[in-house]
N, C-alpha and C positions, 0 to 999 in steps of 0.2 A: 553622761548617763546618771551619776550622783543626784545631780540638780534637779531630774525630773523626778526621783522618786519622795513621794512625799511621807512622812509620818505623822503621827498623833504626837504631841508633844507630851514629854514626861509629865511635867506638872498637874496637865490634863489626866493620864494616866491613872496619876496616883489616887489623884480625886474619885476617877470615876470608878477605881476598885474598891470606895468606901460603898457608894450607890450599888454595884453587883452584888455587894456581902448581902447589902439587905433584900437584894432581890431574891438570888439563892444561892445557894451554898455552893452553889459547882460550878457559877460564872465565873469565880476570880480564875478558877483554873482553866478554864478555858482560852481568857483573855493571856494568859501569861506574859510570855515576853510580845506578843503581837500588838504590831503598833500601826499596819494599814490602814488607813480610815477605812474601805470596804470591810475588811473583815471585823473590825471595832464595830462599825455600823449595826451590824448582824447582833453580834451582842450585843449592842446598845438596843436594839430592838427584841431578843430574847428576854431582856431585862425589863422592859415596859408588859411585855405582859405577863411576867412572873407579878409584878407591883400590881400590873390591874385584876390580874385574877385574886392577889391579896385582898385586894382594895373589899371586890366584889364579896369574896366570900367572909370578911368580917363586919359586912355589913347584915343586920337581923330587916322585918321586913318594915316598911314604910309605915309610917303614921300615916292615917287615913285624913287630909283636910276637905274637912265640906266646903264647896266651892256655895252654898246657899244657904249657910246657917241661919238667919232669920226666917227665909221662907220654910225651911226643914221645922222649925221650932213654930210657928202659925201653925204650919200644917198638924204638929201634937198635938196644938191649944183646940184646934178643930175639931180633930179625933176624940181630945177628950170631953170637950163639949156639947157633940152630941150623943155618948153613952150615956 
């Protein structure tokens, strides 16, 4: 009965409580002494979108790249060539 249950290994553990800190503040306690992979999973998944909603919201908005900068810049030289 032993032999089939499996666990997360401590090492792994310990590690992966640095990554929930930074995710958020309430994972380490969640995860506690629970060493399932099913239930680790879950937090390990609670914690990917705590980091990507991070990700998202410290991100401000996109630089604009003109995908046709030469032809954009003709087209001024145009414009202002004929006024």
């Amino acid at each position: 009965m032993v032999q089939e249950v499996r666990i997360v290994p401590g090492w792994l553990v310990s590690r992966l409580m640095v990554v929930l800190r930074h995710a958020h503040p309430e994972l380490p306690g969640r995860l506690g002494r629970e060493r399932r992979p099913d239930q680790v999973m879950e937090i390990i998944y609670d914690a990917q979108a705590a980091l990507m909603d991070q990700a998202c919201r410290s991100r401000g908005p996109a630089e604009v790249i003109p995908l046709f900068a030469r032809a954009r810049q003709r087209q001024l030289r145009e414009a202002a060539s004929v006024i």
